[in-house]
Structure formats: structure tokens, C-alpha cells
N, C-alpha and C positions, 0 to 999 in steps of 0.2 A: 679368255677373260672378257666380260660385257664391258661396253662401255660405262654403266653406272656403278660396278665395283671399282674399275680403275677409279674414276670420279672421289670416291666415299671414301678410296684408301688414299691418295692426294691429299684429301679433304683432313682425313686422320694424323695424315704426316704433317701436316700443316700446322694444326692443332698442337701437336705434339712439340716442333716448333717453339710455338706460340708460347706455351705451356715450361718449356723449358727456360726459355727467357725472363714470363715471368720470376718462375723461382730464384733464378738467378739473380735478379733484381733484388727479390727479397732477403736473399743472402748476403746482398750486398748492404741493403739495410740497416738491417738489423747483425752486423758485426762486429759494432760497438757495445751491443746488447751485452749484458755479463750474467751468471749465474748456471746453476748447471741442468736446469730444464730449458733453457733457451740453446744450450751448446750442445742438451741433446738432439732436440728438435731440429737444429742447423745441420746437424751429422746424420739423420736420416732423412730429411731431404736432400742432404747431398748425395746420400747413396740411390734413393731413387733417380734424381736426376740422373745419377751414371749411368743407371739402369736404363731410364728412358731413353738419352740418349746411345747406348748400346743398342737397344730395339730399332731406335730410326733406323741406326746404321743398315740392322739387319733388314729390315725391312724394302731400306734402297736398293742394295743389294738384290736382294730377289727379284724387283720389282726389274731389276738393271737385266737380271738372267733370263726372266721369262719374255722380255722385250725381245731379246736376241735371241731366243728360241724359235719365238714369234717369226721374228725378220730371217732365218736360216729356212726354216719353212716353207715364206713364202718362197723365198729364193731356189730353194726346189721344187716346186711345184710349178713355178715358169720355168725353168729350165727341163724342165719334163713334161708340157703342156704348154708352148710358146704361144699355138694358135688358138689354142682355150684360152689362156689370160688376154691375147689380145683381143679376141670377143667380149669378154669381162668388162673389159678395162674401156671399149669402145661402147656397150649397152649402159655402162655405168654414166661414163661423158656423154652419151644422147639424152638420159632422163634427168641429169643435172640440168644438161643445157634447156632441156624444155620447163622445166622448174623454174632456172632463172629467167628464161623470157618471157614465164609469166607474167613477172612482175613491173 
């Protein structure tokens, strides 16, 4: 996964969030509201909201599994390469370091 899909799916969840609060707000609103286009309208928003909030869930979730697919990985790969990741890890902190002393 790139760094700027992680970013834009964060970005979504966020949103999502956001988005769900709103509604929520709104439902809270408008409760007093009476008639039965307002009661519909409250009842399908709240079913999307479940929905929405169902997708976050699932979406953290995944988001939880591919992490630690990720981190199981690396974890094999140094342990099957000790003195290739310590090269890695050593060319990676030399070009950091010369980056930050640039400045």
C-alpha cells in the first residue's frame, strides 16, 4: 500500500466520521419534528448511518490486518536477512543524516 492511499483512506474515514456525527446531530434535531415524511426521512437516515458506520468498522478492520501482514513480513525478512536489513537500515540513517545536516 503507498503512502498516499493509506493518506486518502484515513482521509475517508475521517470524513466518514465526520459525516456520521453530523447526521446524528441532525437526528437529534429534528426529533420533535412530527409527521410521517419527517419520520420517514429520520428512519432512512438512520439506516444509512448504521450502514456507514458498519463500513468504518469494516474498513478499520482491514486497514488493522493489512498493517500486520505488513509488520509479520517485515519480521521475516530480517530474520532471514539480518545483514541485508542492517545495511538497509544503516544507508537509510546515512541519507537521513546528510538531509538533516543540511539544513
Amino acid at each position: 500500500m503507498t503512502d498516499m492511499s493509506a493518506v486518502h483512506k484515513d482521509k475517508l474515514m475521517d470524513d466518514l466520521r465526520v459525516a456520521i456525527a453530523d447526521a446524528e446531530e441532525l437526528l437529534r434535531m429534528t426529533a420533535d419534528q412530527s409527521g410521517a415524511g419527517a419520520a420517514d426521512i429520520r428512519s432512512r437516515i438512520e439506516a444509512r448511518m448504521n450502514q456507514a458506520k458498519a463500513d468504518l468498522v469494516y474498513l478499520q478492520e482491514a486497514a488493522v490486518a493489512k498493517a500486520k501482514a505488513a509488520g509479520h513480513a517485515t519480521d521475516e525478512f530480517v530474520h532471514e536477512n539480518p545483514w541485508k536489513s542492517i545495511g538497509i537500515a544503516a544507508g537509510i540513517g546515512l541519507v537521513m543524516g546528510m538531509l538533516v545536516s543540511r539544513r
